[in-house]
C-alpha positions as CSV (number, residue, x, y, z in Angstrom):
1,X,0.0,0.0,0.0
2,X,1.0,2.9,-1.4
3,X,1.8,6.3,1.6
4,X,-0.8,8.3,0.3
5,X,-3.3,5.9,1.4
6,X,-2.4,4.8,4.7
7,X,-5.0,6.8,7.1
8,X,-3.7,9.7,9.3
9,X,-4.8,9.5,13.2
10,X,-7.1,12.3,13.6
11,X,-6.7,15.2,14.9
12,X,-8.1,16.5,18.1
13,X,-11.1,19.0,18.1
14,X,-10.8,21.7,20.7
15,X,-14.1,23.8,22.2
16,X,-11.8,26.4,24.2
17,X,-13.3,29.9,23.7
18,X,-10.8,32.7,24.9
19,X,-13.3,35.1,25.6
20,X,-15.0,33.2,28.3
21,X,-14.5,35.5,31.9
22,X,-13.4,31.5,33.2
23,X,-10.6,31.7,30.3
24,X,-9.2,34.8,31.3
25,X,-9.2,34.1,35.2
26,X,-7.1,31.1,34.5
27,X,-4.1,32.8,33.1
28,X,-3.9,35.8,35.3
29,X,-3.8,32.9,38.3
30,X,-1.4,31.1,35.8
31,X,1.1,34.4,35.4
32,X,1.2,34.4,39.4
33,X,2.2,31.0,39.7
34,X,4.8,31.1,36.4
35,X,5.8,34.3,38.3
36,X,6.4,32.7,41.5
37,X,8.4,29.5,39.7
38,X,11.1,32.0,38.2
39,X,11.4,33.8,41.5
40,X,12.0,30.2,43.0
41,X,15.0,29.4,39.8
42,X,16.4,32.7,40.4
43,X,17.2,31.6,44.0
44,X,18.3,28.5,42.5
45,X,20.9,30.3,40.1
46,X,22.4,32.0,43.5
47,X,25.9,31.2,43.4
48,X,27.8,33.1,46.7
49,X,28.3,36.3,48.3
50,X,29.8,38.9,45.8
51,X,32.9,38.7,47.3
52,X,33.2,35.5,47.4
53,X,32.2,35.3,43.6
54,X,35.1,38.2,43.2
55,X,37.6,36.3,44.6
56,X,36.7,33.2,42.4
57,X,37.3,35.4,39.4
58,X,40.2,37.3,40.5
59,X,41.9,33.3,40.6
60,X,41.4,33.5,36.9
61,X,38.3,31.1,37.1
62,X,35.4,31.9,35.3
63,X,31.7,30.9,36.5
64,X,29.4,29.1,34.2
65,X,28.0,30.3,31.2
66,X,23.9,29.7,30.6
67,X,23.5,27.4,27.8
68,X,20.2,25.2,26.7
69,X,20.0,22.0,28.4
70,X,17.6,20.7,30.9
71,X,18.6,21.0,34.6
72,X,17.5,18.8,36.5
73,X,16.6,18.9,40.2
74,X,17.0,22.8,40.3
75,X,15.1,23.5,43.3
76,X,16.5,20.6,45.7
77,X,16.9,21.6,49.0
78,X,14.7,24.5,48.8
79,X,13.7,26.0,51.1
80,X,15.3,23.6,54.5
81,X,17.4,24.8,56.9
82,X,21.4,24.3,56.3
83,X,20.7,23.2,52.4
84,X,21.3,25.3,49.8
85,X,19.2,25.4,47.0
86,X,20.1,23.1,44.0
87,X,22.7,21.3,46.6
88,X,25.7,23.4,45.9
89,X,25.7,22.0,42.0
90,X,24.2,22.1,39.0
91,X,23.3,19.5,36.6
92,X,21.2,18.7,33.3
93,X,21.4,16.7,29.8
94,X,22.6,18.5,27.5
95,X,24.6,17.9,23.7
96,X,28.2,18.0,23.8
97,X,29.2,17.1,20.3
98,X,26.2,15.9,19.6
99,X,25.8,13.3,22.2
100,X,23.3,13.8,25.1
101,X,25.4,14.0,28.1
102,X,24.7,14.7,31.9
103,X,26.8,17.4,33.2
104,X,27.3,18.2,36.8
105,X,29.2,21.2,37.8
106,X,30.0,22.6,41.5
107,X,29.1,25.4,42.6
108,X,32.2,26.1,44.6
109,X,31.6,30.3,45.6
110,X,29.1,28.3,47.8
111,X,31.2,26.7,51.0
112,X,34.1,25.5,48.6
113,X,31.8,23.5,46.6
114,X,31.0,21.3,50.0
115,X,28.9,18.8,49.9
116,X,25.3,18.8,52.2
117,X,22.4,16.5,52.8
118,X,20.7,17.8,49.3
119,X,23.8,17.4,47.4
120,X,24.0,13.8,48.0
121,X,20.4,13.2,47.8
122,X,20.7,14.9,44.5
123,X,23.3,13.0,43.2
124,X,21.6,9.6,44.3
125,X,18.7,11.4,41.7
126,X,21.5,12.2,39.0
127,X,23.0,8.8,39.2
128,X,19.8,7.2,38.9
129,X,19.0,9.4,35.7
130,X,22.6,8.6,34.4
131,X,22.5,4.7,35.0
132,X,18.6,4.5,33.5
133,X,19.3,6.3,30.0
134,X,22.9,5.3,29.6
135,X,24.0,8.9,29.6
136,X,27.9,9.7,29.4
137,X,28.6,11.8,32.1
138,X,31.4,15.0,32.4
139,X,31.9,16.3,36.0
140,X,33.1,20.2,36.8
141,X,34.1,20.0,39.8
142,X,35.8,22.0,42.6
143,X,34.7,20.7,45.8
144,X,36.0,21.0,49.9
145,X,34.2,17.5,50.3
146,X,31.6,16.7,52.5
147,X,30.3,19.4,54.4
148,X,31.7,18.6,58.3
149,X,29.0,20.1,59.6
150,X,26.7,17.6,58.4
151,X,28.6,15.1,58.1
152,X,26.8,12.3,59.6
153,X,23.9,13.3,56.8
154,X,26.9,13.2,53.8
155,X,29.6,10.4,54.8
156,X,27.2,7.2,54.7
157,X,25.0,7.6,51.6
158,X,27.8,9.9,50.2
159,X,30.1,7.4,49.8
160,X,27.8,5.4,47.1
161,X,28.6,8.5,44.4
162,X,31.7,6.6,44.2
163,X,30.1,3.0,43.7
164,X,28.2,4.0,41.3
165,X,30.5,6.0,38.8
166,X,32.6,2.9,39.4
167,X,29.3,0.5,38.4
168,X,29.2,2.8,35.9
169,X,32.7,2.5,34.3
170,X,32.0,-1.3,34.7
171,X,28.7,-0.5,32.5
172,X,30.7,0.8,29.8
173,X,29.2,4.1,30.5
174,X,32.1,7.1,30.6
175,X,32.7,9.3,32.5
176,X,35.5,12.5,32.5
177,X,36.2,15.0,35.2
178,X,37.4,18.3,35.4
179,X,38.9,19.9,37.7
180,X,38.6,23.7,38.1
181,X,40.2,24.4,41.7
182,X,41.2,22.6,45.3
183,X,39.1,19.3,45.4
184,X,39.6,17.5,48.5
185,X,38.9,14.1,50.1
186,X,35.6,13.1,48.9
187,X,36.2,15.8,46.3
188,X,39.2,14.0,45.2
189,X,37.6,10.5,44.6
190,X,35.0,11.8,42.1
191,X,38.3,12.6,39.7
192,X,39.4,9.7,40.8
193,X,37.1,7.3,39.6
194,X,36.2,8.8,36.6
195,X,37.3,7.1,33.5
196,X,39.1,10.4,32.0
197,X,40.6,13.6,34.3
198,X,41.7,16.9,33.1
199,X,43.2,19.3,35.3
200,X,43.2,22.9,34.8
201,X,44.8,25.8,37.7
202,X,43.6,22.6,40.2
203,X,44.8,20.7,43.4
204,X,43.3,17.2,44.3
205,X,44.3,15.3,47.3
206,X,42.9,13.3,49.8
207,X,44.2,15.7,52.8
208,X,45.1,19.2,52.3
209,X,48.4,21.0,53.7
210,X,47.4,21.4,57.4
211,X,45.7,18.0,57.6
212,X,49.3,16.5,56.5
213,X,50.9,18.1,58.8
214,X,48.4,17.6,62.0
215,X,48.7,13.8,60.8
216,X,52.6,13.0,60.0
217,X,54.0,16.5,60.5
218,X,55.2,17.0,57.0
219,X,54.8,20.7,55.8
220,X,54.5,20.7,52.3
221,X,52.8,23.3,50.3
222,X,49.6,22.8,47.7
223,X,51.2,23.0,44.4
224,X,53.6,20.1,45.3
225,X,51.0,18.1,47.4
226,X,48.3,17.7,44.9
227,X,49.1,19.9,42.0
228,X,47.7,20.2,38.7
229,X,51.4,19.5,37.3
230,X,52.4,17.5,39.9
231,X,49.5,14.9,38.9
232,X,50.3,15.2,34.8
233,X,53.9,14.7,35.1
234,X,54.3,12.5,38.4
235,X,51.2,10.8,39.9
236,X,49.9,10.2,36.6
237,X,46.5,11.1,38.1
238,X,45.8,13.9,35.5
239,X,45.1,13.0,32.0
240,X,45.4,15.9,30.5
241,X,46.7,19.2,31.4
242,X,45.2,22.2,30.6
243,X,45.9,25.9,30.0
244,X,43.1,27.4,31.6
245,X,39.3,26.4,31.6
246,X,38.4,27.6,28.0
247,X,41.3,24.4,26.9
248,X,40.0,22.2,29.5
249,X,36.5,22.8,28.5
250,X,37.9,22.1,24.4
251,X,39.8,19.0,26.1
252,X,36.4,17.4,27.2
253,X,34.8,18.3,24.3
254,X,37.4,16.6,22.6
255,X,37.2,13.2,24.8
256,X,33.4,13.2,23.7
257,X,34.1,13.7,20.2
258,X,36.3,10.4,20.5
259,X,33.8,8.4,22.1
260,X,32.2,7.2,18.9
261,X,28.9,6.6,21.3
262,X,26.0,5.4,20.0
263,X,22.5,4.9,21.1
264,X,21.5,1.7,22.0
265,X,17.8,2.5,20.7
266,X,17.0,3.7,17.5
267,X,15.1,6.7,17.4
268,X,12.1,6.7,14.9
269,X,12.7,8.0,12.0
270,X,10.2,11.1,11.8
271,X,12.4,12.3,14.8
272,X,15.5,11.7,13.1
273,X,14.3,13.1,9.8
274,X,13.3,16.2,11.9
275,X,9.7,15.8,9.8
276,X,7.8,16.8,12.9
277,X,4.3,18.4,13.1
278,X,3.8,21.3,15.6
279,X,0.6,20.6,17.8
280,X,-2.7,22.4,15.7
281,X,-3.4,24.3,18.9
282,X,-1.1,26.7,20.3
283,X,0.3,25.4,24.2
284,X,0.0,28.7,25.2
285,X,-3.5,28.3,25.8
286,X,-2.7,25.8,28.4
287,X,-2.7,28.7,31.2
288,X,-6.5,29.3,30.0
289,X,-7.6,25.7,29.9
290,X,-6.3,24.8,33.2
291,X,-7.4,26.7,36.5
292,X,-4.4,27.1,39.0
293,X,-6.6,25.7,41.5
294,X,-6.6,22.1,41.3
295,X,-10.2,21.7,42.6
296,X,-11.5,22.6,39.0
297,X,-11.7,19.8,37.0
298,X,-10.1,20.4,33.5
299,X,-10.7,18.2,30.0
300,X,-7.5,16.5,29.7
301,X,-7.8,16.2,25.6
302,X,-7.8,19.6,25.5
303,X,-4.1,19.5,26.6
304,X,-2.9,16.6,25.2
305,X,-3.9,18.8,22.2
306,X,-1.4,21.2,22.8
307,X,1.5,19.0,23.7
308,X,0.7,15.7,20.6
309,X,2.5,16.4,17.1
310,X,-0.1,17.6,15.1
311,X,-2.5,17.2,18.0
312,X,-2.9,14.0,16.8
313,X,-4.6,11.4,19.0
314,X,-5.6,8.1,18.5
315,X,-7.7,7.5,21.7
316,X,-7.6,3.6,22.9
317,X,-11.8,2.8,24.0
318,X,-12.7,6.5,24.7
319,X,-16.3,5.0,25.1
320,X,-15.5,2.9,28.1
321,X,-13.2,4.3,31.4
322,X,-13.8,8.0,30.1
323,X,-12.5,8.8,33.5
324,X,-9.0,7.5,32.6
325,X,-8.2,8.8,28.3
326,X,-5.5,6.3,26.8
327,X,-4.4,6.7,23.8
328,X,-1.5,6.7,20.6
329,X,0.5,9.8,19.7
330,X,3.8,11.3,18.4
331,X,5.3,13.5,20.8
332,X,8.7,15.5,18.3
333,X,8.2,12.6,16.1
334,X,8.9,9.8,18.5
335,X,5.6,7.4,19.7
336,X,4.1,7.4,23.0
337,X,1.3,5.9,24.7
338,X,0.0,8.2,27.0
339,X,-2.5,7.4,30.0
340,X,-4.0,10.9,31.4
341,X,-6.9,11.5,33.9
342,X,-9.8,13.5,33.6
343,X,-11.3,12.0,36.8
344,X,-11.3,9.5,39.9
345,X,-10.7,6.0,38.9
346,X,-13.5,3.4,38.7
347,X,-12.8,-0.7,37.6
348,X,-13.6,0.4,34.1
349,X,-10.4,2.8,34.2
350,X,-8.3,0.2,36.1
351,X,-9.2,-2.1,33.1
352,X,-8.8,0.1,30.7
353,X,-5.4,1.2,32.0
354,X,-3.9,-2.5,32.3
355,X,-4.7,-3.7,29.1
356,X,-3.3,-0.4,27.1
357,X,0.3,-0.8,29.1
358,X,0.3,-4.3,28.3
359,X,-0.3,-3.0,24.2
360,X,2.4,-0.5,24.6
361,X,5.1,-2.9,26.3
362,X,4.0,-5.3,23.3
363,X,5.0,-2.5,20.8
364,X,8.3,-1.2,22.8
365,X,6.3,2.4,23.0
366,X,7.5,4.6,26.0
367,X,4.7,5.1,28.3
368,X,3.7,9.3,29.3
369,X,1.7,9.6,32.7
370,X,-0.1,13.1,32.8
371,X,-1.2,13.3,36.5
372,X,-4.4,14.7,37.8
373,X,-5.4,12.1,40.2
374,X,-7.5,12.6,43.8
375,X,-7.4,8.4,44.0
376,X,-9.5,5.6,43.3
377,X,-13.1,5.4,44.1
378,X,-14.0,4.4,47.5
379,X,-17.3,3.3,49.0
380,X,-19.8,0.6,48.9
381,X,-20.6,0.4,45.1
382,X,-17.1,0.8,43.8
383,X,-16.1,-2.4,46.3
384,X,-18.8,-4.7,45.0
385,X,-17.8,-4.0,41.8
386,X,-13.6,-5.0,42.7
387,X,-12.3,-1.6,43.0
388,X,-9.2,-3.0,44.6
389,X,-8.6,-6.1,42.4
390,X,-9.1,-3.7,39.4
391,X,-6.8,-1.5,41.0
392,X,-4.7,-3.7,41.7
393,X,-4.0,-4.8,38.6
394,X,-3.8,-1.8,37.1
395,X,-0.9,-0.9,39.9
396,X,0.7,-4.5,39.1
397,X,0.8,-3.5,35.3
398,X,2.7,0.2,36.0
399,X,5.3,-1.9,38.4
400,X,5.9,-4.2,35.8
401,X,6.3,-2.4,32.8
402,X,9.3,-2.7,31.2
403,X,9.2,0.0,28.6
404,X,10.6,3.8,29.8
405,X,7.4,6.3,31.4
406,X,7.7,9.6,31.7
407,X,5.4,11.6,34.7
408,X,3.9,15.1,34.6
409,X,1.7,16.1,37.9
410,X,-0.6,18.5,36.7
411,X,-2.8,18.9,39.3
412,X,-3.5,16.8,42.2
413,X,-1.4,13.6,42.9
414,X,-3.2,12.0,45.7
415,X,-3.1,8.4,47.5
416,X,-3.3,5.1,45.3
417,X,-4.0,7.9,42.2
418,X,-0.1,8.8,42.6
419,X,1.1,5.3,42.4
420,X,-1.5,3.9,39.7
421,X,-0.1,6.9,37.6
422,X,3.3,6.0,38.0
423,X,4.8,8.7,40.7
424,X,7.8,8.4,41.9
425,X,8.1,5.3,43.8
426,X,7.2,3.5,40.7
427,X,10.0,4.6,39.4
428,X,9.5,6.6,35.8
429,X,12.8,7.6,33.9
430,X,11.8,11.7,34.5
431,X,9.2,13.3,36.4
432,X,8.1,17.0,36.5
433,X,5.3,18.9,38.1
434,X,3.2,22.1,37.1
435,X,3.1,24.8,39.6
436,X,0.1,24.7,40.6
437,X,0.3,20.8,42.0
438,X,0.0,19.1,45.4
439,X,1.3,15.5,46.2
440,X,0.0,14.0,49.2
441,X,-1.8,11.1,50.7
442,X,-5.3,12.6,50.3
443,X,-6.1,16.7,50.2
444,X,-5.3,18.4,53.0
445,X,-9.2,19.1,53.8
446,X,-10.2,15.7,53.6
447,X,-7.0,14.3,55.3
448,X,-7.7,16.2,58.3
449,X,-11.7,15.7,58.1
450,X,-10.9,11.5,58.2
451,X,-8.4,12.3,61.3
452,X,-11.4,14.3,63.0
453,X,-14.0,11.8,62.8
454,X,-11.5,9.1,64.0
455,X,-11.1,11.1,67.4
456,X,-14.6,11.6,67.4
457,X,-15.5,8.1,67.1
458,X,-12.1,6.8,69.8
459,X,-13.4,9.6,72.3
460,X,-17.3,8.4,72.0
461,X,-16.0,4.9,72.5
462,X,-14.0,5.4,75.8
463,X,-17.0,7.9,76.9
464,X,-15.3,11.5,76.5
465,X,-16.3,14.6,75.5
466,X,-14.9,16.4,73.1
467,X,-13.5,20.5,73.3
468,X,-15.0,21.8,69.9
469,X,-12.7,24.5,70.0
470,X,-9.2,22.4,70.6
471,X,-10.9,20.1,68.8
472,X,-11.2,22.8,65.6
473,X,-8.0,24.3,66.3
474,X,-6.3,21.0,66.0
475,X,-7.5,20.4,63.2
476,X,-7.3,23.5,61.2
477,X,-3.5,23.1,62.1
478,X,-3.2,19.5,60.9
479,X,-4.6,21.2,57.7
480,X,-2.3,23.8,57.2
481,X,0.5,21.2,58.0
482,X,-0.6,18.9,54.7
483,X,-1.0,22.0,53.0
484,X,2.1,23.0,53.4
485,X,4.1,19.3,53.2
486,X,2.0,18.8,50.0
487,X,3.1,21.9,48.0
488,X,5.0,21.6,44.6
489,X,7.9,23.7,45.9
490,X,8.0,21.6,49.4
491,X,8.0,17.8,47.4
492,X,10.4,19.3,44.6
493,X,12.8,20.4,47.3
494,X,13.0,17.0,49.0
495,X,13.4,15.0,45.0
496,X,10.0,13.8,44.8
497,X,9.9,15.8,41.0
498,X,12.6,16.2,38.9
499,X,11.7,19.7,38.9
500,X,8.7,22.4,38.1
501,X,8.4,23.4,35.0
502,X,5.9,26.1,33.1
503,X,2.9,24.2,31.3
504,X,4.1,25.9,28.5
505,X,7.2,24.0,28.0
506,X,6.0,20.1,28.8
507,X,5.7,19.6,25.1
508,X,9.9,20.4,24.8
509,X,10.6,18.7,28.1
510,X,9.1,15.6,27.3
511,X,10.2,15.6,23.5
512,X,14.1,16.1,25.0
513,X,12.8,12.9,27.5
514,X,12.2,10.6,25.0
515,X,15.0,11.3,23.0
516,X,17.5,10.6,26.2
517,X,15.4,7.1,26.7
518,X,16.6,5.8,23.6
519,X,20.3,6.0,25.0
520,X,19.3,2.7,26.2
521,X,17.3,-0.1,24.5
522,X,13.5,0.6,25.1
523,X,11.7,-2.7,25.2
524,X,8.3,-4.2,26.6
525,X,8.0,-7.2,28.1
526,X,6.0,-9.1,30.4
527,X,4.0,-7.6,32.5
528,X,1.7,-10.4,34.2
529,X,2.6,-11.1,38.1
530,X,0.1,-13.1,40.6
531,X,-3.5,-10.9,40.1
532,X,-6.6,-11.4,41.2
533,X,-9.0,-12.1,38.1
């Protein structure tokens, strides 16, 4: 059969009118939020006190240029008490010559580059990133270690950093370093066990000056200790000496180029042959489509029109599960199968759900969860009917799917919802969440409602009576508590997101996902464990 005859999916029709008053409201409450995300990223590009930042240059050490590539885990340790925001680093996939690499540089105007509890939980993130996509991997680094302060928090899961670019090397996957300033003890084994260093105006050694002498008395000075020459001439640590950063940065560039890496997947060939179709409907109408307050229900085809090449859709039993839209769809020319919610989940959904992964593992297609969960039914009805054996099923497919998923939280991301729509215990390659999400257990309101009527029901047992107004003020604090532990900017500080991004950009984000995925094979499989029938 001929091209010209083979059917096109069709496209997606939208009823969005502008001019509605419920339009407009949306983005004005949508340029508050997008407003208060850049504040947050502007915090995150905080780099030291100016003097500090002075000093740095004066050394003849330039800070890092902006250049396009996703960063990853920007706003980690946001917001906690001794953390600082992004974890003293910052790191992202980006092309260098061509190849998708993960770069991590220190930020060392902030405490020497020191490493604190979110720096290691970030780099347990990273590594995971690096290890699940294959991704080659070139360190910057200038680092005083482990933050002493904290370091009961650093030394024990810290020390895995080093496993795994070892595990890595082992892999096959590479990984070069280079080194800026002073790196010290832990700072010294990232170099270390990286497959390729290159030194540049740079000391590395396990102990510096005074700690040799306080230990065997020897004064010796930095240069000879753990010096940039020292380890290209002598040690034979250094691979490559460099002039200053611009030639170290060319020296890395130049590793890469000698790489010859290639994907293990292969990349379909509309992506490759860059013959991609621009969604019909601008994604700029996503701020008026979606209210910032996640209590307003929203018609999820209306924004998988705005993210789908050519908004697109080919929409697997729309008649049956509506609550619960799966469906085909090229996302910058590469396939998808994408499971999105536009309400609670009944057995039909869970059904509906279990048997499109198992279609998608069965065609290799990556798998893209768009999140707007408050859970799964509950009551009498929806148990008759086998609410949790559907569930469960649906929950067994998502944990053993063998084909890469990608997660957007758009909204809410509540209690069995979350891990039915693959959150981040279940493990999905990326996640990212919209501004205007919460992630919790249950909503804040009806979390501390169920708590209420449980102390009504133990103090009417054992014969109390209850103080209405502790009662109330307990409970309005209990709410503001899950409020508060539930916000995007709380869960994205602690690595429960990969970051929070403007609606506006999920289409790019998840395009530059699925091209990283195919570093690595991307294959179904089974996905049948023990389920209840």
């Amino acid at each position: 059969m001929s091209l010209e005859f083979i059917p096109q999916v069709p496209r997606l029709k939208s009823s969005v009118n502008k001019n509605l008053p419920e339009y407009k409201e949306n983005v004005l409450e949508w340029q508050t939020l997008v407003e208060e995300l850049h504040e947050r990223l502007e915090e995150a590009l905080y780099q030291g006190k100016p003097k500090h930042i002075a000093t740095h240059i004066k050394r003849g050490q330039l800070l890092d240029e902006d250049s396009p590539f996703l960063e990853l885990c920007p706003l980690a340790g946001w917001g906690q008490d001794d953390m600082t925001t992004g974890g003293s680093n910052v790191a992202g996939i980006g092309l260098v010559c061509g190849v998708e690499t993960m770069v991590v540089a220190s930020v060392p105007t902030l405490a020497g580059g020191a490493m604190n509890e979110a720096s290691v939980l970030k780099g347990e993130r990273i590594g995971a990133i690096v290890r699940e996509n294959r991704l080659p991997v070139i360190n910057l680094t200038q680092s005083a270690g482990a933050n002493l302060e904290q370091q009961f928090k650093v030394f024990h899961r810290g020390g895995a950093g080093f496993m795994r670019q070892a595990r890595l090397s082992k892999s096959g996957v590479p990984t070069c370093t280079v080194v800026f300033g002073s790196s010290t003890a832990g700072g010294a084994y990232t170099p270390g066990m990286s497959d390729y260093i290159i030194m540049n105006q740079a000391q590395v050694f396990l102990g510096g000056p005074p700690l040799v002498q306080m230990a065997t008395g020897e004064i010796v000075d930095a240069e000879t200790l753990g010096g940039a020459d020292m380890h290209s001439r002598k040690s034979g640590v250094s691979d490559q000496l460099a002039l200053d950063e611009y030639d170290a940065i060319l020296k890395a560039r130049e590793w890469m180029s000698r790489l010859n890496w290639q994907k293990k997947g292969t990349l379909p060939s509309l992506h490759l042959k860059g013959t991609i179709e621009e969604p019909f409907y601008d994604p700029e109408e996503l701020l008026g489509i979606v209210s910032a307050n996640i209590r307003v229900p929203f018609d999820i085809l209306e924004v998988i029109a705005r993210l789908v090449d050519g908004s697109r859709f080919l929409n697997f039993k729309p008649l049956y599960g509506p609550n619960l839209v799966c469906g085909w769809a090229n996302i910058h020319g590469i396939p998808v199968g994408i499971l999105a919610n536009n309400n609670v989940i009944f057995p039909p959904e869970a059904n509906k759900a279990t048997q499109f992964i198992q279609l998608c593992n069965m065609k290799n297609t990556p798998l893209l969860y768009l999140q707007n969960i408050t859970g799964f039914m509950v009551g009498a009805k929806a148990e008759q009917e086998g609410i949790i054996k559907a569930g469960s099923r649906f929950i067994n497919a998502v944990s053993n799917s063998q084909v890469p998923a990608i997660t957007i939280v758009m909204g809410a991301s509540y209690g069995a919802g979350n891990y039915a729509m693959c959150g981040r215990a279940y493990e999905p390659r990326f996640l990212f969440s919209w501004p205007n999400s919460r992630c919790s257990v249950m909503g804040a309101e009806q979390l501390s409602g169920v708590l209420d009527t449980v102390m009504r029901q133990a103090a009417k047992r054992s014969g109390e009576t209850i103080d209405e107004e502790k009662a109330a003020q307990r409970k309005q604090l209990f709410s503001m508590m899950v409020e508060g532990t539930s916000n995007v900017y709380y869960t994205s500080s602690r690595l429960i997101d990969d970051g929070v991004i403007d609606p506006r950009d999920t289409r790019n984000v998840i395009g530059f996902c699925l091209s990283v995925v195919y570093n690595n094979k991307v294959e179904g499989g089974n996905i049948y464990g023990v389920s209840r029938m």
